[in-house]
C-alpha positions in Angstrom: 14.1 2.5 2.3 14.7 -0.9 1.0 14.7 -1.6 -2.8 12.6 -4.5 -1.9 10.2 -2.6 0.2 10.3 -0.2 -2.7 9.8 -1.8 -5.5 7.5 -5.4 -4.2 6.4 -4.9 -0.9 3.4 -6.2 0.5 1.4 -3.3 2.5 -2.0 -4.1 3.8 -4.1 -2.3 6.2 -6.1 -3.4 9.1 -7.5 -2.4 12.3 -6.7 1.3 11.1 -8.5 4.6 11.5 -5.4 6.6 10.6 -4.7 8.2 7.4 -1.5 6.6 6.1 1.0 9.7 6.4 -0.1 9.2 10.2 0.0 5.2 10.7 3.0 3.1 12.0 4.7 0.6 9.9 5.5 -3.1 11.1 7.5 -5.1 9.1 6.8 -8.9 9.4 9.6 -10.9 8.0 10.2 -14.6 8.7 13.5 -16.0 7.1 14.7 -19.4 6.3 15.8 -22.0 8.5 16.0 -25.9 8.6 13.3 -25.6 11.7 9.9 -25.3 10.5 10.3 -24.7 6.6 6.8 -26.3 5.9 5.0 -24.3 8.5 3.3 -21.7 7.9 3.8 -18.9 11.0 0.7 -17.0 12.4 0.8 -13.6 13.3 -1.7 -12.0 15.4 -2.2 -8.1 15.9 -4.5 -7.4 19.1 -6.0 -10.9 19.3 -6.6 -10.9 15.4 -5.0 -13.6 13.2 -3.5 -11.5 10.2 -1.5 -13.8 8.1 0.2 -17.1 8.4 3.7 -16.9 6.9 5.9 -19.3 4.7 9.2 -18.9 5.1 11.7 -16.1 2.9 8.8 -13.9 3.2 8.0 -10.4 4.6 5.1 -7.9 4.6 4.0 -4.4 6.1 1.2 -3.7 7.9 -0.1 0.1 9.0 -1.8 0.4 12.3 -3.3 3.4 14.0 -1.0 4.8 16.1 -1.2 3.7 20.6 -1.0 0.2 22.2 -0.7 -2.8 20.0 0.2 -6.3 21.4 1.7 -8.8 18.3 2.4 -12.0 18.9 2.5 -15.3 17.0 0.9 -18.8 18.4 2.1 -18.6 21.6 0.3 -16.5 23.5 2.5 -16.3 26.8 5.4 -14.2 24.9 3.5 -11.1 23.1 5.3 -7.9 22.6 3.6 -4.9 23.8 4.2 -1.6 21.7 3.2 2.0 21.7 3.5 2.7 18.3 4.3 6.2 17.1 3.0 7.8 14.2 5.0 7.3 10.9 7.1 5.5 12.5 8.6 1.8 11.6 8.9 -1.2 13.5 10.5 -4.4 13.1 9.3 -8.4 14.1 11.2 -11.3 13.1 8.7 -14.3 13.0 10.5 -17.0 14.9 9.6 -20.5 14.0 10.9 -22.8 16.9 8.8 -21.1 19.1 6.0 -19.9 17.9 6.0 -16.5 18.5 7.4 -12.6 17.1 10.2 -10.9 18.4 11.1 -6.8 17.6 14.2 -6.2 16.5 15.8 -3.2 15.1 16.2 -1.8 11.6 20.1 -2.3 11.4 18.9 -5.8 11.9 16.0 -6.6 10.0 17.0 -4.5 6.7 19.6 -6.5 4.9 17.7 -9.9 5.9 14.0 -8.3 4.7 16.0 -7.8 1.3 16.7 -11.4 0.2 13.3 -12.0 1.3 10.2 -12.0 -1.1 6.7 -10.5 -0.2 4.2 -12.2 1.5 1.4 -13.3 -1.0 -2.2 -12.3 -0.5 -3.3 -15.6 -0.2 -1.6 -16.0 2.9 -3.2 -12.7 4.6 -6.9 -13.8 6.6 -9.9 -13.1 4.2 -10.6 -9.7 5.4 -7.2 -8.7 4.8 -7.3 -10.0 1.4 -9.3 -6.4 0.3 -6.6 -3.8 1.0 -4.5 -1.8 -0.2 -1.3 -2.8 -2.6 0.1 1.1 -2.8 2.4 3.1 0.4 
């Protein structure tokens, strides 16, 4: 696992009836670019706003394990996952368009690493009371 994940990640828990040894891990992370470096992103998990992020940020969420649909302001390209217990998955938060987009660990890892974590203020108020630990 990555130092940075390690050491300061963000986890938080929502829509989750799993204990944690059995929920899947997605890993948010929205890098910088000239596009959109004011905005804030929003991220959505099954029709739920989560967060809205800043750019150079990243955080973990844990979800019960089955059908998930992520997606970020535009609605018309979600991404559709079974997600497996313990397992970890990977969405970059493109700005340009609005909206998340998987991608692998090979990929994700060394840019997740220059990033810093999400801060709580960002995460929507019910959010806000979970846990910091993994």
């Amino acid at each position: 696992m990555l130092k940075a994940l390690s050491v300061a990640a963000v986890i938080f828990s929502g829509c989750i009836s799993a204990s944690a040894a059995e929920a899947a891990r997605i890993h948010f992370f929205r890098d910088s670019g000239f596009w959109g470096h004011g905005v804030r992103a929003s991220v959505y998990v099954d029709e739920a706003l989560i967060a809205k992020m800043p750019g150079n940020t990243f955080a973990i969420l844990r979800l019960a394990p089955g059908f998930h649909v992520f997606r970020g302001v535009n609605k018309m390209e979600a991404v559709r996952l079974n997600l497996a217990p313990g397992n970890d998955y990977y969405m970059k938060v493109v700005i340009i368009r609005q909206f998340l987009q998987e991608t692998t660990a090979q990929e994700a890892k060394p840019i997740i690493s220059k990033l810093k974590p999400l801060d709580r203020k960002y995460l929507v108020q019910y959010l806000r009371h979970g846990r910091d630990d993994e």
